[in-house]
DRENBA-545311 format. One record per residue (C-alpha): residue number from 1; residue in three letters; x, y, z. Coordinates in pm, 1 decimal. Example, Ala and Ser with C-alpha at 12.3 -4.5 7.8 and 13.67 -1.06 7.14 Angstrom:
<pts>
+------+------+----------+----------+----------+
! fimi ! lopa !       px !       py !       pz !
+------+------+----------+----------+----------+
!    1 !  ALA !   1230.0 !   -450.0 !    780.0 !
!    2 !  SER !   1367.0 !   -106.0 !    714.0 !
+------+------+----------+----------+----------+
</pts>
This chain:
<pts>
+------+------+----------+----------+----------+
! fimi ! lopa !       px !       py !       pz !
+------+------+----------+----------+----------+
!    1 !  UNK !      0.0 !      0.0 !      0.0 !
!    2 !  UNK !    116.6 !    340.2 !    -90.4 !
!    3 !  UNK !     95.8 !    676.8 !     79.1 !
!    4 !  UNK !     45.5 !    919.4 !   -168.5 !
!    5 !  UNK !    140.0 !   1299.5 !   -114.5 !
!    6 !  UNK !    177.3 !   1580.4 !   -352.7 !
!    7 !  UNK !    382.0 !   1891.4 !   -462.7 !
!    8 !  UNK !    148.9 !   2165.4 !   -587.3 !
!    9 !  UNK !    318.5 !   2523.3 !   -600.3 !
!   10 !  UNK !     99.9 !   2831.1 !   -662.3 !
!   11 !  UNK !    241.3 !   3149.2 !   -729.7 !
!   12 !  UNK !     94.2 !   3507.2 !   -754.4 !
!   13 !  UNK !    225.7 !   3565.3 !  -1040.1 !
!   14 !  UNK !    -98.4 !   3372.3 !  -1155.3 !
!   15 !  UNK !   -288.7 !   3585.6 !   -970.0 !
!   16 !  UNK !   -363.2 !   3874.8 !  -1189.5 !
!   17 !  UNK !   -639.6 !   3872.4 !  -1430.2 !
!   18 !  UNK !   -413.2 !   3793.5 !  -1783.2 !
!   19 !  UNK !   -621.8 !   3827.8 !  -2077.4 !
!   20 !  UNK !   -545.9 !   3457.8 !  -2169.2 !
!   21 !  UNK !   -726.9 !   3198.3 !  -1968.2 !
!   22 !  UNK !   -481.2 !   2969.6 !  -1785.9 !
!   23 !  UNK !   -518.1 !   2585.1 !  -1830.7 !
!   24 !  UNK !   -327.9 !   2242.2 !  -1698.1 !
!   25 !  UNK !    -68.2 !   2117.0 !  -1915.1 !
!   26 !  UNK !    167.8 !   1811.7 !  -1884.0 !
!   27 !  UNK !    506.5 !   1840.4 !  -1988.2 !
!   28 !  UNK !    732.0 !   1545.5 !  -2038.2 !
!   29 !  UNK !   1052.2 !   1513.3 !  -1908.2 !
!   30 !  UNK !   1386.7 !   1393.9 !  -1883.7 !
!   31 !  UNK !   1441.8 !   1044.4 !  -1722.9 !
!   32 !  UNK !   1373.7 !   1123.0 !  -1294.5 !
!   33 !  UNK !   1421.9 !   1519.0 !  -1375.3 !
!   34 !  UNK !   1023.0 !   1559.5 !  -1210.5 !
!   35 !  UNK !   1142.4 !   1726.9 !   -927.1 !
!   36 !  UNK !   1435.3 !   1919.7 !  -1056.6 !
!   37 !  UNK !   1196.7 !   2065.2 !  -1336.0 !
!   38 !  UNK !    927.2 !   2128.7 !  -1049.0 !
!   39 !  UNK !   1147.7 !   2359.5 !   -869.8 !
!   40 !  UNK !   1288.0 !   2553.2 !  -1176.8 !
!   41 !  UNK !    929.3 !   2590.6 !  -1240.5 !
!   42 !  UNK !    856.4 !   2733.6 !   -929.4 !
!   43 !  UNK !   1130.5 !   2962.2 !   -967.9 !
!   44 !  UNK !   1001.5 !   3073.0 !  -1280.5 !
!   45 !  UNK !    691.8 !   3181.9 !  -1103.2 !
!   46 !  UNK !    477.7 !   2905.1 !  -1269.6 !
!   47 !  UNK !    256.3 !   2688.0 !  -1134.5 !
!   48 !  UNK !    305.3 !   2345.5 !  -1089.8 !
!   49 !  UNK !    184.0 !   1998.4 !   -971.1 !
!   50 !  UNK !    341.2 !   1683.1 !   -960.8 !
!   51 !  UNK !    197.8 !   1380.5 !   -818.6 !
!   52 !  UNK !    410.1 !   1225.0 !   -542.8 !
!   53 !  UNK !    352.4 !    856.9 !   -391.7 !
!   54 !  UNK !    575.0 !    685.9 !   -111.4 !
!   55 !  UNK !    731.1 !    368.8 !   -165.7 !
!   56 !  UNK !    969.4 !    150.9 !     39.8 !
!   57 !  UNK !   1264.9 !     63.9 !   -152.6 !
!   58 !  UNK !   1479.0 !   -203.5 !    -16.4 !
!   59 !  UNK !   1827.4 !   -256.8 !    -47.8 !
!   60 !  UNK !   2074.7 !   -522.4 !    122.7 !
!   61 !  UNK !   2157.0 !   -317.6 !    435.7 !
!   62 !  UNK !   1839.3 !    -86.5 !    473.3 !
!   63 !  UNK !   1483.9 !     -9.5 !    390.4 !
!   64 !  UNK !   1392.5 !    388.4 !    314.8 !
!   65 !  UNK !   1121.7 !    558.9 !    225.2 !
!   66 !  UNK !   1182.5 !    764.0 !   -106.6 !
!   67 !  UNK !    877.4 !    969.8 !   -293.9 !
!   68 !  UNK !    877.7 !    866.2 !   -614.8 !
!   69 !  UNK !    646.2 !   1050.1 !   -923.8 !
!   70 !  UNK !    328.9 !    923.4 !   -932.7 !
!   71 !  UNK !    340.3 !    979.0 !  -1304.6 !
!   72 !  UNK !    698.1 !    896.8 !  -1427.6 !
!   73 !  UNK !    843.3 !   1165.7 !  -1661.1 !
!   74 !  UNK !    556.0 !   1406.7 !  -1614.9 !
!   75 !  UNK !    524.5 !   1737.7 !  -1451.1 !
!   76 !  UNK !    189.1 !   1969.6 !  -1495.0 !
!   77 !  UNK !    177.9 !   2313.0 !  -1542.9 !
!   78 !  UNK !    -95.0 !   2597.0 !  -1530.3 !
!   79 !  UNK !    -10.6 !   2871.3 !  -1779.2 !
!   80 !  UNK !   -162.3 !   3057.3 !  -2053.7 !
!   81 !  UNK !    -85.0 !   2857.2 !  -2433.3 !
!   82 !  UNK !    108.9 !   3182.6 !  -2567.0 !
!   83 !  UNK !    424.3 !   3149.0 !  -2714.6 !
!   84 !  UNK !    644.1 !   3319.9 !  -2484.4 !
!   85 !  UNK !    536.1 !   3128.8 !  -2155.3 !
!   86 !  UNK !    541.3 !   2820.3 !  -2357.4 !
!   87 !  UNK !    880.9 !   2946.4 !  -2461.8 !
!   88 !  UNK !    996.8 !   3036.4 !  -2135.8 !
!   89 !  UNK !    873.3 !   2707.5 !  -1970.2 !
!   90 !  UNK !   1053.7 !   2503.3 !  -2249.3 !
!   91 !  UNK !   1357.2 !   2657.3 !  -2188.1 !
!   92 !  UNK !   1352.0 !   2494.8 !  -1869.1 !
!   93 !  UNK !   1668.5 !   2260.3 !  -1800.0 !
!   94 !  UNK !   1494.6 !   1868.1 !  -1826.5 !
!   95 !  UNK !   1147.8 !   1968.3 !  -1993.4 !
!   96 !  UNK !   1160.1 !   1786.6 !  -2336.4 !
!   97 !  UNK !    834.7 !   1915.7 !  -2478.5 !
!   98 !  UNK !    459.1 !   1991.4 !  -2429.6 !
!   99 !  UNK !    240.9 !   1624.8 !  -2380.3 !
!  100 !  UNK !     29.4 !   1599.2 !  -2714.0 !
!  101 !  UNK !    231.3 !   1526.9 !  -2989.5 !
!  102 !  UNK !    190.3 !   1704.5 !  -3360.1 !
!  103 !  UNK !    -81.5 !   1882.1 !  -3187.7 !
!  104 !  UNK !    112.9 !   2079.1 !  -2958.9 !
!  105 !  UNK !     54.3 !   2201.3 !  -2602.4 !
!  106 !  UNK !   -328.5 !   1991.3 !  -2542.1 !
!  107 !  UNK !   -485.4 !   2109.2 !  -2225.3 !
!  108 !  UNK !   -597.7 !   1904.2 !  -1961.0 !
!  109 !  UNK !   -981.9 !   1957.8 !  -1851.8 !
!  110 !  UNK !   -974.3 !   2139.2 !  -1459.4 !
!  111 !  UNK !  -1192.5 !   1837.9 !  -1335.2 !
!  112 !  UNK !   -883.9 !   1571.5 !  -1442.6 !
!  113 !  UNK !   -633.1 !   1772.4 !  -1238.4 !
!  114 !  UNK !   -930.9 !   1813.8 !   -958.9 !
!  115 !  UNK !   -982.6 !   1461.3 !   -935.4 !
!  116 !  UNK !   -593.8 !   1401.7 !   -819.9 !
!  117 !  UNK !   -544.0 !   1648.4 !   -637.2 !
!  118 !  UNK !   -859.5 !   1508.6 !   -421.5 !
!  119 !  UNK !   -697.3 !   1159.4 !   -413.5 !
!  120 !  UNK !   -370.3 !   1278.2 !   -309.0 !
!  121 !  UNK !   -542.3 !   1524.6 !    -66.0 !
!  122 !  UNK !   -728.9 !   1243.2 !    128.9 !
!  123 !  UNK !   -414.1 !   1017.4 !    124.0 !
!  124 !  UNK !   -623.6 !    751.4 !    -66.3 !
!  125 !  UNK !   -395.3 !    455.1 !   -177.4 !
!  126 !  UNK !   -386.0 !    458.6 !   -556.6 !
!  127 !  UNK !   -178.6 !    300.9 !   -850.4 !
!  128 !  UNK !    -50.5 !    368.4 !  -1208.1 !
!  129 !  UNK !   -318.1 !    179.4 !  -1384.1 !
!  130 !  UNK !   -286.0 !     97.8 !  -1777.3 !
!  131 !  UNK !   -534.1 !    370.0 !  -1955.2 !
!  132 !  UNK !   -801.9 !    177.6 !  -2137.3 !
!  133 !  UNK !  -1011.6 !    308.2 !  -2422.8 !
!  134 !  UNK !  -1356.7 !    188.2 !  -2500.6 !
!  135 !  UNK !  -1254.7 !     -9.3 !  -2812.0 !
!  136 !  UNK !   -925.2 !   -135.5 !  -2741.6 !
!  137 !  UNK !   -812.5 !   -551.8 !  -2743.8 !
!  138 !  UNK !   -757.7 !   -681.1 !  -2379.7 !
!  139 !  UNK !   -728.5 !  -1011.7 !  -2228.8 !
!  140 !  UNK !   -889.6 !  -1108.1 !  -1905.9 !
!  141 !  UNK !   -644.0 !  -1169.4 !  -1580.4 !
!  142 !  UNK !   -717.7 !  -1400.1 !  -1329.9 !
!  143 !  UNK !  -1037.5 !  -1551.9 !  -1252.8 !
!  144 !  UNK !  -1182.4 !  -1855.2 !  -1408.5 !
!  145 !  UNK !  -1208.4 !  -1632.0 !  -1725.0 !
!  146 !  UNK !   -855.3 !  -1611.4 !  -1722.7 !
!  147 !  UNK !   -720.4 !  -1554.3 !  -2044.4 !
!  148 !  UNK !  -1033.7 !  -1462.9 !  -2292.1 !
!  149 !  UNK !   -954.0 !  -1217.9 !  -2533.4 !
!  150 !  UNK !  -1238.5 !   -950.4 !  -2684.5 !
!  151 !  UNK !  -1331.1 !   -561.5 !  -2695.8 !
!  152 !  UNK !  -1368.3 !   -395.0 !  -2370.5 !
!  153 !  UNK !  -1685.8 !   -176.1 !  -2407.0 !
!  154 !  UNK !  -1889.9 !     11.3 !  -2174.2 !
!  155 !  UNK !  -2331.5 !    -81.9 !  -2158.1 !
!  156 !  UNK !  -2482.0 !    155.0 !  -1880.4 !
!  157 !  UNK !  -2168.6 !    312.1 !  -1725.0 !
!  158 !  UNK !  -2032.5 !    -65.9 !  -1671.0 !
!  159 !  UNK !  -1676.6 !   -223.4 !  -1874.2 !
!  160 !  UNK !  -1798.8 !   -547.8 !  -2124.1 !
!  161 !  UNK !  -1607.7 !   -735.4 !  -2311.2 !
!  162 !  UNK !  -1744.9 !   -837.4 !  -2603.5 !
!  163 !  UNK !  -1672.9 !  -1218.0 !  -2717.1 !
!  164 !  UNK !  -1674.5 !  -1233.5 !  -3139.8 !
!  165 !  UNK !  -1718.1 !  -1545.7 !  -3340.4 !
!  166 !  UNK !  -1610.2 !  -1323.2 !  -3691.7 !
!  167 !  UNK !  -1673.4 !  -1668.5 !  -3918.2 !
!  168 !  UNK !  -2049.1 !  -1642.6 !  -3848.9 !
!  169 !  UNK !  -2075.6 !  -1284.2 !  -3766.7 !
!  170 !  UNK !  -2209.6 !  -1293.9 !  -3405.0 !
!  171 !  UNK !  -2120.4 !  -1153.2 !  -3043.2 !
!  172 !  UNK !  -2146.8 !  -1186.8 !  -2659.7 !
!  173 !  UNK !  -2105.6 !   -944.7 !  -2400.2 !
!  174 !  UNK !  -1981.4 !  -1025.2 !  -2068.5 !
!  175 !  UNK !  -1964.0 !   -787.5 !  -1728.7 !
!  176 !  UNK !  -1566.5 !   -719.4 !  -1599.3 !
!  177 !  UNK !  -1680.2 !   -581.3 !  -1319.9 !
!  178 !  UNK !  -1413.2 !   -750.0 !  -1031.9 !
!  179 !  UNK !  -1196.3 !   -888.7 !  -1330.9 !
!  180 !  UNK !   -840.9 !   -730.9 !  -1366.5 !
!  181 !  UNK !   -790.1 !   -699.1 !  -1780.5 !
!  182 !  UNK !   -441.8 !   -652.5 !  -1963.0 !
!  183 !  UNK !   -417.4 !   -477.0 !  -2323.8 !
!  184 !  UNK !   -322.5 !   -680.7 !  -2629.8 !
!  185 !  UNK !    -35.6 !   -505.4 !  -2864.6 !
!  186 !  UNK !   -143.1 !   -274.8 !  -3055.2 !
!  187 !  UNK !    -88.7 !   -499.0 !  -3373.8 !
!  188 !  UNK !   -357.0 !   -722.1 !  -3259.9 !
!  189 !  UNK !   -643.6 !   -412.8 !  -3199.2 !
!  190 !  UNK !   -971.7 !   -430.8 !  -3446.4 !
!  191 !  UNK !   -934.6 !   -189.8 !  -3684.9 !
!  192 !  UNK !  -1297.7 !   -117.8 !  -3880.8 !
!  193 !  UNK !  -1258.9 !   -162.5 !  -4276.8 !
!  194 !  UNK !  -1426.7 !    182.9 !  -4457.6 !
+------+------+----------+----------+----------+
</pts>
């Protein structure tokens, strides 16, 4: 089990009213730079967050406590999207780039960031789990369906996997609700034919 903590720095410099509205960003970054970056941030006068949880890690003469990212190589930010505070925050020593790809800088919706924070707040015991996407492959872990393969969906709010038999054309659905599920390589998703 994992205590989970937190480093969230506010600054005033956020404070004023700016014309452009301020959304989360994450930022990827060097190999365990997180809290190096965090801090240069902070210097900056830009506000930051990074997700902290406690492990024990052991070693042959000792046990200690170290708090390790909660999200390995990411560090959010709350800035305005204009090009010199995107500028001045990718100038920072172990930021790589924006999180989103050709897109560029993609903000994060308030509520996503919320939700964390709340977590991390109460000191709820959490864990990286694999992101899932109505649609993708997985396999079933565990459990006397151990090892059935089929499209995780979602009927009424609830995960399904859905069971094909693509020679005749036909389906079954099946709850996962207490059933761990692992995804399947990418080369083995569905893709839909135009």
């Amino acid at each position: 089990m994992a205590v989970v903590n937190a480093i969230v720095v506010a600054t005033e410099a956020h404070a004023v009213d700016s014309p452009v509205a301020e959304c989360w960003y994450a930022l990827y970054t060097r190999g365990r730079h997180e809290k190096v970056v965090t801090a240069s941030l902070d210097r900056k006068g830009v506000t930051t967050f990074l997700p902290l949880v406690s492990r024990i890690h052991r070693w042959s003469d000792r046990n200690k406590t170290v708090r390790l990212p909660l999200f390995p190589g990411y560090v959010f930010v709350r800035t305005s999207a204009t090009p010199e505070s995107c500028h001045r925050i990718l100038q920072t020593w172990g930021v790589v780039n924006f999180a989103g790809g050709r897109r560029g800088a993609v903000p994060i919706p308030e509520n996503q960031i919320a939700n964390i924070q709340t977590v991390l707040s109460h000191d709820v015991p959490c864990t990286v789990f694999p992101f899932l996407r109505v649609g993708q492959r997985v396999r079933v872990r565990g459990g006397c369906l151990e090892g059935i393969e089929g499209l995780l969906t979602a009927v009424r709010g609830h995960r399904t996997l859905v069971l094909s038999v693509e020679p005749i054309l036909r389906s079954i659905a099946i709850s996962l609700d207490g059933h761990d599920v692992e995804i399947l390589s990418s080369t083995r998703e569905i893709r839909r034919e135009p």
